[in-house]
C-alpha positions as CSV (number, residue, x, y, z in Angstrom):
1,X,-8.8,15.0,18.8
2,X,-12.1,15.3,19.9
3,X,-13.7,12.3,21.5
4,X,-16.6,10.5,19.7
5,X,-19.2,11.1,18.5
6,X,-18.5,14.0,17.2
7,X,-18.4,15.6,13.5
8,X,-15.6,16.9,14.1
9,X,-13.9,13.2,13.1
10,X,-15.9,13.1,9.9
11,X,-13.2,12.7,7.3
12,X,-12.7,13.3,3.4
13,X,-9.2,11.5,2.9
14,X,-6.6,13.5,0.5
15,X,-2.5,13.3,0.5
16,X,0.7,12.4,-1.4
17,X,2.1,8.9,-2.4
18,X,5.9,8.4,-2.3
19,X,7.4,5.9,-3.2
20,X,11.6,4.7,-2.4
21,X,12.8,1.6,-4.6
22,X,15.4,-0.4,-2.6
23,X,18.7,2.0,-3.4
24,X,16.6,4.1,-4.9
25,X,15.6,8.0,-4.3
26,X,12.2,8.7,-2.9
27,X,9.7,9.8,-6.0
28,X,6.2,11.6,-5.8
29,X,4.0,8.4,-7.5
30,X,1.1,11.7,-8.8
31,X,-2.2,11.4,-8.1
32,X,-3.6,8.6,-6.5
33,X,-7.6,8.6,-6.2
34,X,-7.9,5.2,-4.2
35,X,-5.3,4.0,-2.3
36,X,-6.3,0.9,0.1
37,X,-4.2,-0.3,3.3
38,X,-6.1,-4.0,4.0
39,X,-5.0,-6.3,6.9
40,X,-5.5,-9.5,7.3
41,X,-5.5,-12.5,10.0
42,X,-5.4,-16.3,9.7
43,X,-6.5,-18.0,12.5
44,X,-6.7,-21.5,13.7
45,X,-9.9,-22.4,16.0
46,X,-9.8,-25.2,18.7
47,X,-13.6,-26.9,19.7
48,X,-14.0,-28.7,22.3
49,X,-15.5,-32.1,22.2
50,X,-16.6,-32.6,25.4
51,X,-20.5,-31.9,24.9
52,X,-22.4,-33.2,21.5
53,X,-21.7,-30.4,20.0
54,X,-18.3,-29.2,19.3
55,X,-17.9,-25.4,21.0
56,X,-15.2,-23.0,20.4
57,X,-13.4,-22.4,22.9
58,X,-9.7,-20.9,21.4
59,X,-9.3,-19.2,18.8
60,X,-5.3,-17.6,17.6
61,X,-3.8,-16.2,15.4
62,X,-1.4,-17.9,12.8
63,X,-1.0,-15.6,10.5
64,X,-0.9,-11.6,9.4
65,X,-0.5,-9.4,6.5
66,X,-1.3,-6.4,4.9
67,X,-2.1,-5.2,1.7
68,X,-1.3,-1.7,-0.4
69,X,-3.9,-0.8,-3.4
70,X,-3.0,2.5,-5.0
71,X,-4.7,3.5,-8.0
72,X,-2.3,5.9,-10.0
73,X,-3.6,8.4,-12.7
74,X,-0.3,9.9,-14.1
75,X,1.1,7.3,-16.7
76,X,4.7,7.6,-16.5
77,X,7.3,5.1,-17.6
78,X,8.2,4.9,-13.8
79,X,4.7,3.9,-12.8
80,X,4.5,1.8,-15.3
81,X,7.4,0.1,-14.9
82,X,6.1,-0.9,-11.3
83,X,3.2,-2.4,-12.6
84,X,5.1,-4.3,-15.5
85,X,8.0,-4.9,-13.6
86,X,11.0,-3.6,-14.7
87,X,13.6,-1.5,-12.5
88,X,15.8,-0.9,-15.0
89,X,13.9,2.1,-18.0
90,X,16.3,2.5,-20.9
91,X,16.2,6.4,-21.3
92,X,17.4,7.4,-25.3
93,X,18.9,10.5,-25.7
94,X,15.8,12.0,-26.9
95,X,14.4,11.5,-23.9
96,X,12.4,8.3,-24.8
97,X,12.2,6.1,-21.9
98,X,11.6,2.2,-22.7
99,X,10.3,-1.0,-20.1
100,X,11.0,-4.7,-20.5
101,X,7.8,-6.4,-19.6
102,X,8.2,-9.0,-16.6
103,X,11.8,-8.3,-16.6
104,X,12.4,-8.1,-12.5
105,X,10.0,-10.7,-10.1
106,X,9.1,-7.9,-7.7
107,X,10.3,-4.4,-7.1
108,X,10.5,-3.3,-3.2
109,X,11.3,-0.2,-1.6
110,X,8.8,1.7,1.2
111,X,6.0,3.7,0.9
112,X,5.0,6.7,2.4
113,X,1.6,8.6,2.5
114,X,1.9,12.2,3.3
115,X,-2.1,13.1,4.6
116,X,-3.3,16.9,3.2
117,X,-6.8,16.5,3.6
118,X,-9.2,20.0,4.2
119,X,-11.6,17.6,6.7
120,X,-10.8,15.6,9.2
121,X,-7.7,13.9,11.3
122,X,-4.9,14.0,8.9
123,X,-4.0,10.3,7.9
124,X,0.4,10.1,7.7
125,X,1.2,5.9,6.6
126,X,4.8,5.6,6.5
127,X,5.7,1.6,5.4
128,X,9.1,0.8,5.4
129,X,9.2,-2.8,3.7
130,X,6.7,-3.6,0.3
131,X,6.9,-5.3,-2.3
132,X,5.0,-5.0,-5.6
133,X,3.9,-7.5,-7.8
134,X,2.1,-7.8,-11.1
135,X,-1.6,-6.8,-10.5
136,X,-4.0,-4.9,-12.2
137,X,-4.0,-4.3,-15.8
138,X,-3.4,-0.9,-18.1
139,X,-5.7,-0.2,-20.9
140,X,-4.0,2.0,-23.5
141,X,-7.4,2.6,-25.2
142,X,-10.3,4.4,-23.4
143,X,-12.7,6.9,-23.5
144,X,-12.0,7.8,-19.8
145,X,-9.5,9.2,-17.5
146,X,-6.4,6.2,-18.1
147,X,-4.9,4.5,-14.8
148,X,-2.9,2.2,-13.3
149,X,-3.8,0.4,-10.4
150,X,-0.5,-1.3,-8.8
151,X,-0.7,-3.6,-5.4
152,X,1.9,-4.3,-2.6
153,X,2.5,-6.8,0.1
154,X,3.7,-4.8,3.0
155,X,6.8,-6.8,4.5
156,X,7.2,-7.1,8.6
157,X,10.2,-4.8,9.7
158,X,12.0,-6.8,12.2
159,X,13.7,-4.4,15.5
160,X,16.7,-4.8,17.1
161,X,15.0,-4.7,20.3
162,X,13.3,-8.0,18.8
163,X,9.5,-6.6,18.0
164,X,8.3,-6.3,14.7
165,X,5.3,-4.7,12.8
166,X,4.7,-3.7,9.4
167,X,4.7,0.0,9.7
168,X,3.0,2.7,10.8
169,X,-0.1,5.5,10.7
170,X,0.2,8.6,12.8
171,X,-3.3,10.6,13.0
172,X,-2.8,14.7,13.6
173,X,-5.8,16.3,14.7
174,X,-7.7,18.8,12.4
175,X,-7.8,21.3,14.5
């Protein structure tokens, strides 16, 4: 990779969203225009009261997490179904697939991003624990392109060698 500043590390993100329910079979989710990885830290501040006015002088961390967006364009029962909550489509022999709403409280499994992009590092996110949870809404009627935009806490994955992270992103250089 070259090392920055350079334009060579400009980058126009495009890839593949997979998805792997818990037991489940990995499934391509389609085509995902956003999809958003945000962490996040908690801390707690100590001030010192030594001087009339309180200073900072510690500051840790007491919490993390991260977040999955993914916006989904293909309207399938399966996508769907993560959105509404329901592991369990009733498939008729026509081929008709039906969802309880709210059925299941969550629906976990991992989630991969495969990076293709033309411009820049390729971006792989492999994340082994998530869990989805009802977010977003779906609008049956519109005069634009329909989607489905479904969100994720990303679960820690504990080692055996007793450290822990919630997953991770390989960069491959361009060139």
């Amino acid at each position: 990779m070259p090392a920055s500043p350079s334009v060579d590390n400009y980058f126009i993100g495009k890839g593949v969203c997979f998805f792997t329910p818990t037991g489940g079979v990995e499934r391509d989710l389609g085509n995902a225009p956003e999809v958003e990885l945000t962490p996040a830290v908690e801390k707690l501040d100590h001030f010192s009261s030594r001087t009339g006015t309180r200073t900072k002088d510690r500051s840790i961390v007491i919490e993390k997490s991260v977040t999955l967006r993914i916006v989904l364009e293909e309207i399938t029962a399966e996508n769907l179904a993560m959105l509404l909550m329901d592991q369990d489509i009733t498939t008729a022999t026509d081929g008709t697939k039906t969802l309880r709403i709210l059925k299941d409280t969550e629906i976990t499994g991992a989630f991969r991003f495969d990076g293709r992009n033309d411009v820049g590092n390729r971006i792989d996110i492999n994340l082994p624990s998530v869990s989805f949870g009802p977010t977003g809404s779906f609008n049956p009627i519109s005069d634009e392109w329909g989607q489905i935009e479904i969100t994720a806490e990303v679960l820690v994955t504990e080692y055996t060698d007793g450290t822990s992270d919630f997953g991770t992103i390989t960069v491959t250089d361009a060139a």
